[in-house]
Residue frames as qw, qx, qy, qz and C-alpha x, y, z in Angstrom:
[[0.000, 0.887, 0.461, 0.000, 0.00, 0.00, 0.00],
 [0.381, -0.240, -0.097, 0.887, 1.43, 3.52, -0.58],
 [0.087, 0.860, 0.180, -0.469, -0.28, 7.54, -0.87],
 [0.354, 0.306, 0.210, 0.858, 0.36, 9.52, -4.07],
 [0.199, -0.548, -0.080, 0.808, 0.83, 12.84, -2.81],
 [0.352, 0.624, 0.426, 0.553, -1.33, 15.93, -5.36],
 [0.065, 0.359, 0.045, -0.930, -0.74, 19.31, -5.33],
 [0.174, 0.763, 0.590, 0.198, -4.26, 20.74, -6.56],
 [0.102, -0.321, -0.147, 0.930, -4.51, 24.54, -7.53],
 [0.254, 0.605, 0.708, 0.262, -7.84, 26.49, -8.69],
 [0.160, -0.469, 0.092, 0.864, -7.36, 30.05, -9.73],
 [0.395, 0.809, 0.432, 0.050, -9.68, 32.27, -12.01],
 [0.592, 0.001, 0.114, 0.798, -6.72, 34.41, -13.63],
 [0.138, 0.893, 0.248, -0.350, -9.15, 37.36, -14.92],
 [0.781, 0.572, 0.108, 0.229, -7.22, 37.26, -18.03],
 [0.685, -0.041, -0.212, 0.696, -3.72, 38.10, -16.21],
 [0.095, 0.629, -0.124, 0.762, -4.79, 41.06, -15.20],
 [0.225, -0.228, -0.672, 0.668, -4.51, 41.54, -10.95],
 [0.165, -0.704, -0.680, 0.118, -6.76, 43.12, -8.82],
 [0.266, -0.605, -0.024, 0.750, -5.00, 46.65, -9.43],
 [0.584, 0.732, 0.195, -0.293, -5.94, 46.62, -13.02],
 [0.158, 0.710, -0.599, -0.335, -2.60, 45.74, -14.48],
 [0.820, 0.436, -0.370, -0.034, -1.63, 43.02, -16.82],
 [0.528, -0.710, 0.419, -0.204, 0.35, 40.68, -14.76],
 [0.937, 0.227, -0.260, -0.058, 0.90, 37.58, -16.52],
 [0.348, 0.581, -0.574, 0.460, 4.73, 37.67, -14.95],
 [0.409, -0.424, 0.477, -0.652, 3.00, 37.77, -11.27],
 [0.892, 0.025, -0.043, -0.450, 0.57, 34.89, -12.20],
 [0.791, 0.407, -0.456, 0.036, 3.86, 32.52, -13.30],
 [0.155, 0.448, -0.707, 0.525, 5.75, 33.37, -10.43],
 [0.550, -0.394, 0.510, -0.531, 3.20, 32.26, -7.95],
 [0.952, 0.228, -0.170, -0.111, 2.47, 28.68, -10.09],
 [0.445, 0.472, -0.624, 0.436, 6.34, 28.29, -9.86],
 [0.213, -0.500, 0.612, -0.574, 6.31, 28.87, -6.04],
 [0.791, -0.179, 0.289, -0.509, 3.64, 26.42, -5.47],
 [0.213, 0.251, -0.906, -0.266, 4.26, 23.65, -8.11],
 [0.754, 0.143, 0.381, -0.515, 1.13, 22.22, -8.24],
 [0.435, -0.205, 0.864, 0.150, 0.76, 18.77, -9.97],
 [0.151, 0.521, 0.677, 0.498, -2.51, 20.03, -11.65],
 [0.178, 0.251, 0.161, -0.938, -3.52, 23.61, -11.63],
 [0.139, 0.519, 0.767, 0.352, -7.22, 24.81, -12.90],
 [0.082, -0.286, -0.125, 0.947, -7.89, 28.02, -14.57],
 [0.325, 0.633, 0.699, 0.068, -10.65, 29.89, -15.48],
 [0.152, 0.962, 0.042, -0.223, -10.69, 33.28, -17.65],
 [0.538, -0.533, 0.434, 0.487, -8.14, 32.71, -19.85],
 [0.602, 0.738, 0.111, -0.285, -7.63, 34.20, -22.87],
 [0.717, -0.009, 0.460, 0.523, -6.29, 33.51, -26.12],
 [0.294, -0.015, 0.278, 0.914, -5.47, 36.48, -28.46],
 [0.067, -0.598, -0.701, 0.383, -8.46, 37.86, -26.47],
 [0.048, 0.960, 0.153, 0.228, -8.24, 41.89, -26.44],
 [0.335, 0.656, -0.282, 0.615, -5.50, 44.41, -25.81],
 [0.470, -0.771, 0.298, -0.309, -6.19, 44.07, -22.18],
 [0.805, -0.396, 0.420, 0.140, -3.99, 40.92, -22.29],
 [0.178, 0.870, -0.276, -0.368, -2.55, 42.06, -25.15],
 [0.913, 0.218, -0.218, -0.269, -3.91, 39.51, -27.57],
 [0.179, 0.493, -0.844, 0.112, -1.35, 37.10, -26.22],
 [0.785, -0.123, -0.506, -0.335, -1.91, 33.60, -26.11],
 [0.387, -0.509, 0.572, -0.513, -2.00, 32.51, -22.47],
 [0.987, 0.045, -0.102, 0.118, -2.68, 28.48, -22.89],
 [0.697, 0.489, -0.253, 0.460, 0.83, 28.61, -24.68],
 [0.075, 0.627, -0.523, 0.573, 2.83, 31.28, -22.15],
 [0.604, -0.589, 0.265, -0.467, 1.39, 29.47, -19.65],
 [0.954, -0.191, 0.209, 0.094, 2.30, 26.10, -20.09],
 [0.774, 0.431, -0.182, 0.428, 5.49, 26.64, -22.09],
 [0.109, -0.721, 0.485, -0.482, 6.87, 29.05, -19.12],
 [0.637, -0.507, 0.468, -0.345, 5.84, 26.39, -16.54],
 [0.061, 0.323, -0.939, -0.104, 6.94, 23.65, -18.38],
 [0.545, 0.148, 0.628, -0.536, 3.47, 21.72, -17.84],
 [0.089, 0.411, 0.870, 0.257, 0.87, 19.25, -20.14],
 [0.294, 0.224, 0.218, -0.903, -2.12, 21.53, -20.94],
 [0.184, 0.376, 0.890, 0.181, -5.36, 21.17, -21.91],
 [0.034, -0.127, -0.201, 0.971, -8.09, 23.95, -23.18],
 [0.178, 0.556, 0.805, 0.102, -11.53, 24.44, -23.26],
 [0.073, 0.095, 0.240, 0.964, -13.14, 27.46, -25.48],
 [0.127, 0.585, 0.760, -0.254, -16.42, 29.03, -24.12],
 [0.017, 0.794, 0.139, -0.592, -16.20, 32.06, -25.71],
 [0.509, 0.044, 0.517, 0.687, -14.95, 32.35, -29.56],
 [0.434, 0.876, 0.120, -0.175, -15.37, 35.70, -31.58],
 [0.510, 0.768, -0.366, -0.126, -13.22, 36.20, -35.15],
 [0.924, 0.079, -0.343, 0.151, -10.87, 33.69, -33.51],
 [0.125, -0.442, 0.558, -0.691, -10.20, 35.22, -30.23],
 [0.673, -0.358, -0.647, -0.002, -11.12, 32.55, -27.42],
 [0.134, -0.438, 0.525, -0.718, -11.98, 32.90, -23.86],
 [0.860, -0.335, -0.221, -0.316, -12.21, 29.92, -21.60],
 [0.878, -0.418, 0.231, -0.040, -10.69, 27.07, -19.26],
 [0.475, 0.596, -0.619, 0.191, -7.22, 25.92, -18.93],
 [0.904, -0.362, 0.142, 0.177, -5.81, 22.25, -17.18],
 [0.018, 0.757, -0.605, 0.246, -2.27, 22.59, -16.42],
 [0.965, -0.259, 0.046, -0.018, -0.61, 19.01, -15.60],
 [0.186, -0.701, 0.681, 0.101, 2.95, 18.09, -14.51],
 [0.694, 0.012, 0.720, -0.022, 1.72, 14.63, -16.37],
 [0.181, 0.052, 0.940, 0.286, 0.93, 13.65, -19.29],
 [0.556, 0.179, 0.424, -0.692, -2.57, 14.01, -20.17],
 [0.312, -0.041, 0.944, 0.104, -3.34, 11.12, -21.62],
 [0.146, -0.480, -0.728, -0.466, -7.05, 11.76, -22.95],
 [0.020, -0.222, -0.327, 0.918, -8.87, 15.16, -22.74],
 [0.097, 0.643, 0.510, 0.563, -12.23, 16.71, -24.51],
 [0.050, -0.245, -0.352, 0.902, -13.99, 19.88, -23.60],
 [0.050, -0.578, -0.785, -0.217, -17.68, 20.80, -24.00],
 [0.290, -0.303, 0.087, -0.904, -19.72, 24.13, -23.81],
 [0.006, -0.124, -0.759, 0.640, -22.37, 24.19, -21.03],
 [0.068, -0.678, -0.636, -0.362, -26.21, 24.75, -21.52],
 [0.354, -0.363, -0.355, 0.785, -27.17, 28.18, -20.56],
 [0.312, 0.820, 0.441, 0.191, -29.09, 31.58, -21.44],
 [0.009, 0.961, -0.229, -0.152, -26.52, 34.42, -20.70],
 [0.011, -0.758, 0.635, 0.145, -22.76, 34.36, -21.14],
 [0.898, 0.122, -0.422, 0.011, -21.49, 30.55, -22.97],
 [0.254, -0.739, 0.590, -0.204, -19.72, 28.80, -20.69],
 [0.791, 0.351, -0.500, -0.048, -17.33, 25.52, -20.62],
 [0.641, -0.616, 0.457, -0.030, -15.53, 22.97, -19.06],
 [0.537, 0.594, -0.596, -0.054, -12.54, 20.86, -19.71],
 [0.887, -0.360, 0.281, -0.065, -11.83, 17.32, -18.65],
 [0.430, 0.641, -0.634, -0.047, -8.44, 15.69, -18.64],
 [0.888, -0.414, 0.142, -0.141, -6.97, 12.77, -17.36],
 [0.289, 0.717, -0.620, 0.133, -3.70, 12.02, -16.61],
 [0.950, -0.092, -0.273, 0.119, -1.44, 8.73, -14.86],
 [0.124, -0.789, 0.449, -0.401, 0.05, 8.93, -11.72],
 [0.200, -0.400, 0.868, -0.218, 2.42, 6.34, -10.63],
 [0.074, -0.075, -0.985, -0.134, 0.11, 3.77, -12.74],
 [0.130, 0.638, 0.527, -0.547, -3.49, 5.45, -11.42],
 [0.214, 0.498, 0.414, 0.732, -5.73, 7.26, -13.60],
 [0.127, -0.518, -0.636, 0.557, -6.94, 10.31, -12.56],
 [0.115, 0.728, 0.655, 0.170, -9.59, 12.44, -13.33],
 [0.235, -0.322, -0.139, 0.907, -9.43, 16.04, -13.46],
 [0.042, 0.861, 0.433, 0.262, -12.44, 18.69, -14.62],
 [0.127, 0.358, 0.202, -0.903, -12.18, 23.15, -14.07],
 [0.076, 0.738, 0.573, 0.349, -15.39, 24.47, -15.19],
 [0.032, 0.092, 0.191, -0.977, -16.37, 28.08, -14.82],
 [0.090, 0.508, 0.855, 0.053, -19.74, 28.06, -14.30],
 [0.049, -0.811, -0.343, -0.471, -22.99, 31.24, -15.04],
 [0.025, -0.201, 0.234, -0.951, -24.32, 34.24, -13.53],
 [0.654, -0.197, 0.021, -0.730, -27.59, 33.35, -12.79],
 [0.554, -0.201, 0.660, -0.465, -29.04, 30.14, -10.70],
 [0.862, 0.377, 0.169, -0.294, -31.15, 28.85, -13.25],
 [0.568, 0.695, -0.441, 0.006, -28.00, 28.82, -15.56],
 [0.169, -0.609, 0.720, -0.286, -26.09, 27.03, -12.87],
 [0.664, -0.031, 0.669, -0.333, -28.30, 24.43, -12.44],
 [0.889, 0.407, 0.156, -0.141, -28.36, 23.29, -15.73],
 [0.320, 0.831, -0.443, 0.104, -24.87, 23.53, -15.96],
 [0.436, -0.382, 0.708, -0.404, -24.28, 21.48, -12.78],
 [0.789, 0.179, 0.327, -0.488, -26.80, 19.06, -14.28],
 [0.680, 0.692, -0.221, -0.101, -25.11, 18.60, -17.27],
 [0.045, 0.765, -0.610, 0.201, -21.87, 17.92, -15.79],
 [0.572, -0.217, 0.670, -0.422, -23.10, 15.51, -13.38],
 [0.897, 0.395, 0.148, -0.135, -24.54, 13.25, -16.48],
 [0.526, 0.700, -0.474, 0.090, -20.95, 13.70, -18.11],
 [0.098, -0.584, 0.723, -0.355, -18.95, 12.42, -14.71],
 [0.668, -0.285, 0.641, -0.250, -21.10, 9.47, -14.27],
 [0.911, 0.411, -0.006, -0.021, -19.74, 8.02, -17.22],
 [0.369, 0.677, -0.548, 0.324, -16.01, 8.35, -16.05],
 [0.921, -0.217, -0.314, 0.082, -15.02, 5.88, -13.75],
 [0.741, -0.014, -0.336, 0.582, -11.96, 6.34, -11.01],
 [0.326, -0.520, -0.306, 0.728, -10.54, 9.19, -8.69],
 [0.305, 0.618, 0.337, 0.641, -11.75, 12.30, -10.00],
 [0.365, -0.180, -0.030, 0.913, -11.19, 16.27, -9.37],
 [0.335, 0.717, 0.433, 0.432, -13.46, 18.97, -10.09],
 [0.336, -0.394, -0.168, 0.839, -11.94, 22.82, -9.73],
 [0.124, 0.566, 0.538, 0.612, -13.60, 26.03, -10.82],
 [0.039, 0.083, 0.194, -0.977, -15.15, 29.28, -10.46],
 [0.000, -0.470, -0.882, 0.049, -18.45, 28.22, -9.41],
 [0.026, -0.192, 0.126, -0.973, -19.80, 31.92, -8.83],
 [0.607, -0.540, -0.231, -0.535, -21.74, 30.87, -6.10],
 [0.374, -0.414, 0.663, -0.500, -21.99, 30.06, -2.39],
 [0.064, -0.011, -0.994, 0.092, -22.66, 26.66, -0.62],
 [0.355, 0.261, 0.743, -0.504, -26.16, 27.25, -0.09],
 [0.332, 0.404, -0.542, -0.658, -26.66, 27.87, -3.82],
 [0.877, 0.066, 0.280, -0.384, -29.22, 25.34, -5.51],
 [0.810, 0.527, -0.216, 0.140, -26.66, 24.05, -8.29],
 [0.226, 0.514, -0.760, 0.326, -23.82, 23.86, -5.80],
 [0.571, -0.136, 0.683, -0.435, -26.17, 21.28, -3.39],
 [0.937, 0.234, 0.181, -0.185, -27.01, 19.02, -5.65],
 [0.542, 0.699, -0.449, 0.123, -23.06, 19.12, -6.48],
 [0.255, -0.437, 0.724, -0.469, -21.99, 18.62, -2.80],
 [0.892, 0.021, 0.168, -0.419, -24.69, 15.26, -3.34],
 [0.891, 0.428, -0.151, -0.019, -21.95, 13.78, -5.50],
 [0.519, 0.543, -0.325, 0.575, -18.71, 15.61, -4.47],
 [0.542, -0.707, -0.268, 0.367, -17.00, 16.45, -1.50],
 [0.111, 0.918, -0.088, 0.371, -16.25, 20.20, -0.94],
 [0.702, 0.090, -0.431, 0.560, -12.77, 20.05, 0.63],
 [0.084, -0.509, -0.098, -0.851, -13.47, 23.33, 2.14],
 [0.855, -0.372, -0.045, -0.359, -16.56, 21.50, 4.45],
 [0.865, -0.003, -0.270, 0.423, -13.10, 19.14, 5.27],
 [0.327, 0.360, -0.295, 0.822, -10.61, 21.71, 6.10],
 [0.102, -0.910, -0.196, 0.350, -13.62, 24.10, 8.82],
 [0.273, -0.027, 0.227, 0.935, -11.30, 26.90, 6.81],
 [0.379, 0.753, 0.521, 0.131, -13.53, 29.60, 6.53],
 [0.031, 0.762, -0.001, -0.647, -12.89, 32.27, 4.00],
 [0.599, 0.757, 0.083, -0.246, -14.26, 34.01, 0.85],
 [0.639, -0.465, 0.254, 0.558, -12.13, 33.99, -2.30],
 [0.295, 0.778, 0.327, 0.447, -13.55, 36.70, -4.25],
 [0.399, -0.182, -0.119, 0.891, -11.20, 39.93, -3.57],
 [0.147, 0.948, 0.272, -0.072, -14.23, 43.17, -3.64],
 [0.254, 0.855, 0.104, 0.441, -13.93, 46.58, -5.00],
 [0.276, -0.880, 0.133, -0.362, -13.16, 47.75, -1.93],
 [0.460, 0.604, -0.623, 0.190, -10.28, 45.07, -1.35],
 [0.727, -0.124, 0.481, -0.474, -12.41, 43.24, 1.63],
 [0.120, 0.020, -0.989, -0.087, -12.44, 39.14, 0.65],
 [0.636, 0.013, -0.098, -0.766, -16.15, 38.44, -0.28],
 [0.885, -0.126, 0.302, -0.331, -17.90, 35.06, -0.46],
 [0.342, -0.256, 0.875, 0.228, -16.04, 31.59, -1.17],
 [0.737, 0.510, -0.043, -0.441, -17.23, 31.11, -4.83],
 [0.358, 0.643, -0.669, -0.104, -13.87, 29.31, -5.96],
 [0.868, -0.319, 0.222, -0.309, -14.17, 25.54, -5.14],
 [0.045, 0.444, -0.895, -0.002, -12.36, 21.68, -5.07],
 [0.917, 0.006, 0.045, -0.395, -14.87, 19.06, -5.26],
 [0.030, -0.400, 0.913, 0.077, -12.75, 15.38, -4.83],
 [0.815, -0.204, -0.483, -0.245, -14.66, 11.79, -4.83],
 [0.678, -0.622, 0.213, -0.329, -14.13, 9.82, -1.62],
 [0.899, 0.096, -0.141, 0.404, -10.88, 7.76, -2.98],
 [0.508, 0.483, -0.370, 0.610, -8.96, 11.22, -1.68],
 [0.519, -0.704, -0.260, 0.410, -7.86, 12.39, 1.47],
 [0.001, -0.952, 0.015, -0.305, -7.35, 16.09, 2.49],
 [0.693, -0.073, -0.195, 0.691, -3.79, 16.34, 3.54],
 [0.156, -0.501, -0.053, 0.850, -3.83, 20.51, 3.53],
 [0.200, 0.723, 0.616, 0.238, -6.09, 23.32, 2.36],
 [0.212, -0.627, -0.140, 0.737, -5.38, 27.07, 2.01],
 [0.217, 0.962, 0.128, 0.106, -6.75, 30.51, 0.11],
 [0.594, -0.158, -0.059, 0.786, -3.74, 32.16, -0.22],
 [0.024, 0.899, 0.308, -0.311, -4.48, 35.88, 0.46],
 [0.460, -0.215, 0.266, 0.820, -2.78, 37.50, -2.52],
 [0.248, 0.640, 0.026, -0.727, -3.40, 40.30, -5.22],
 [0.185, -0.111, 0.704, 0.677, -2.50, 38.42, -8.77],
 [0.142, -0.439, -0.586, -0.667, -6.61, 38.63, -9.61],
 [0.266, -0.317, 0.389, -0.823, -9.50, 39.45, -8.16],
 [0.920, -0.054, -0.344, -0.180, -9.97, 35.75, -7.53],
 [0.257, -0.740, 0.604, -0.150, -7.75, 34.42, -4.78],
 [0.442, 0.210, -0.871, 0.038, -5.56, 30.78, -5.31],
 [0.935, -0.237, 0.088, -0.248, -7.53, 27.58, -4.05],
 [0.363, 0.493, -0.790, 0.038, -4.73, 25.01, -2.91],
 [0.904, -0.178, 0.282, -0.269, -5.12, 21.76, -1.64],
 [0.110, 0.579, -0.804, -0.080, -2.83, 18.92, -1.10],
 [0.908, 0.056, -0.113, -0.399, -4.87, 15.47, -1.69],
 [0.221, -0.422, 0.879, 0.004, -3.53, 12.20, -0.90],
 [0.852, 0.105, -0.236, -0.455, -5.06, 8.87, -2.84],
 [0.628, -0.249, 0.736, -0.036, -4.04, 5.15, -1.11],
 [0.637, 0.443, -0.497, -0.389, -3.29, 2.89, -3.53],
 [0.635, -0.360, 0.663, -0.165, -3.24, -0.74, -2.51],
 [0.029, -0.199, 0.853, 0.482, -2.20, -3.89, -5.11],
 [0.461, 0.455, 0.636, -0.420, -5.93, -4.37, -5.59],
 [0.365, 0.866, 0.069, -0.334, -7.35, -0.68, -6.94],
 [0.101, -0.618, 0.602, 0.496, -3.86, -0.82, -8.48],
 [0.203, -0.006, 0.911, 0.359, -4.50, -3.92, -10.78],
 [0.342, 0.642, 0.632, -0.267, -8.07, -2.90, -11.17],
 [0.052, -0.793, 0.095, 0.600, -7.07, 0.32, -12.60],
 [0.083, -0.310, 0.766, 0.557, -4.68, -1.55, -15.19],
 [0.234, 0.156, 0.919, 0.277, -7.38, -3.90, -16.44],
 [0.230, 0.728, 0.571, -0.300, -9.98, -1.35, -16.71]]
């Protein structure tokens, strides 16, 4: 029997621009670096978006600075300017897709990858979900039909833009466990106008094959989203371990 050890990060980037209104992309790398996460999930991330990130393709800088596997999902596409999800992996990713969301305002997406650790598959999902309840909940819905056709440990990270008492984040917490509800940790990690730390919109959802080794908001400025981190642990015994292979 032995633990693989994940760094998890979830981090809405706000197309690299911090919570001071500057273009930061430089800030964003350095803190990824510090952390080394094993699988990061972003949301807002543009690809030769608009001059505020000065059309630069962020997928690409991102994973070619950090050296990482990427994966990307497009919810947004005008003239061939994209704006959506990004999976960062220190693996492999072995087998990805991505899929727009059902909704009536803004399009939104997720992106599933899946990568092999130490012989283990694992599952990994960021979504950025709506603005509006109704839009959540069929978003949530939708998901939930997509995950119970994927089998093994799985991940979901994202910018959920909602609280826990939200109707489309309970019927999520039915399936998933909110590390968060693990940790007692409370605090928001939307960064207000007024530079106060609003409600906890920014989640980790695991199945029940991980354990919560460590859990922490890191109170910084790079958006106006603050880093979700979480260190996950998954037993592996010669069982799940042969199961795994033959499945």
């Amino acid at each position: 029997m032995k633990i693989i050890r994940l760094k998890v990060v979830s981090l809405n980037i706000h197309s690299g621009i911090n919570w001071y209104g500057k273009y930061d992309l430089e800030g964003i790398i350095q803190f990824i670096q510090h952390v080394s996460p094993d699988l990061a999930g972003f949301q807002e991330v543009a690809r030769f978006w608009s001059p505020l990130s000065l059309f630069q393709d962020l997928p690409g800088e991102l994973a070619l600075r950090l050296k990482m596997f990427s994966s990307y999902s497009v919810s947004l596409d005008r003239n061939s300017r994209y704006f959506g999800n990004l999976v960062l992996s220190k693996y492999p990713i072995t087998l990805m897709w991505a899929e727009q969301l059902p909704g009536s305002l803004e399009q939104r997406s997720f992106v599933f990858s899946q990568v092999v650790v130490e012989g283990v598959r694992i599952n990994f999902i960021t979504v950025h979900l709506g603005l509006s309840e109704s839009d959540r909940l069929q978003q949530v819905q939708a998901l939930l039909q997509i995950t119970r056709e994927i089998s093994g440990p799985m991940i979901i990270t994202g910018d959920f833009n909602a609280d826990m008492n939200d109707g489309a984040m309970r019927l999520l917490r039915e399936h998933f466990i909110n590390i968060q509800e693990l940790s007692g940790l409370k605090q928001g990690s939307l960064r207000l106008r007024d530079g106060k730390i609003g409600s906890l919109i920014d989640y980790i959802f695991i199945t029940p094959e991980f354990s919560l080794l460590n859990y922490q908001i890191v109170d910084n400025y790079i958006s106006d989203h603050l880093p979700v981190i979480a260190e996950l642990g998954l037993t592996i015994t010669d069982q799940n371990f042969n199961q795994d292979l033959q499945n």
